[in-house]
N, C-alpha and C positions, 0 to 999 in steps of 0.2 A: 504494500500500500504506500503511494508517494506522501512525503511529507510536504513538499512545497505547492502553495497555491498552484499555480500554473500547471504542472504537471497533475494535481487532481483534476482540475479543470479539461486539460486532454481526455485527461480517462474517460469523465464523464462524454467527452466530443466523440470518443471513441468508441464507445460502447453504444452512444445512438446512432453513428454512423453505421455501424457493421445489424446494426437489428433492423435498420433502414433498406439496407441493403440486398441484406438477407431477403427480407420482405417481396424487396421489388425483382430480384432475382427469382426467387419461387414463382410471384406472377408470370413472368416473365414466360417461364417455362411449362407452367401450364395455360398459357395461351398458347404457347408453338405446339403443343401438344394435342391441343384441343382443334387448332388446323392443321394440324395432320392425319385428321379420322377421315376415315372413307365418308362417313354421311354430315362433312362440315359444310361450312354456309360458309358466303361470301363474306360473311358479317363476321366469323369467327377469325377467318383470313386476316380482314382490315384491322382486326383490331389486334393481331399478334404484329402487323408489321405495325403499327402508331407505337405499340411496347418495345418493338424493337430499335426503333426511330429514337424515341425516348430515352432508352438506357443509352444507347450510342452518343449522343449529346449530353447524357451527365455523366459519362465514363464507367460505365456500370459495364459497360461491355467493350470490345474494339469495335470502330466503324466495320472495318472491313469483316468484320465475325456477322454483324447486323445485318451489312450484303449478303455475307455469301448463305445467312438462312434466310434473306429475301429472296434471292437468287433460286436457292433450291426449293422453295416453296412454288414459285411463278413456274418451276420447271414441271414440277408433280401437279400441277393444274391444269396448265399449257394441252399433259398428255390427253 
């Protein structure tokens, strides 16, 4: 346990940051999960790429990871 101000104060930044994270990360994946099912909707589609869009602009993910399950999504549709 830190003694100094500052470094409790982290902990505290840290500890919601990574429950935050956790969070949106979970969502994250059972939306791609849920556009992955044989009997998904358009709707379930739009709303895993806005999640993926999303993490990818707060760093939650890399851009290029975002793409490329954008990417492989439009391809299992496309068929």
């Amino acid at each position: 346990m830190p003694n100094i101000a500052s470094a409790k104060k982290n902990m505290r930044k840290s500890r919601a940051a990574t429950a935050r994270n956790r969070a949106q990360r979970s969502a994250l994946r059972t939306a791609l999960k849920k556009a992955q099912q044989p009997e998904r909707s358009g709707e379930d589609q739009a709303a895993a790429v806005t999640l993926l869009d999303r993490a990818a602009r707060k760093g939650l993910i890399h851009k290029n990871t975002a793409a490329r399950h954008k990417s492989r999504m439009e391809k299992k549709t496309a068929k």
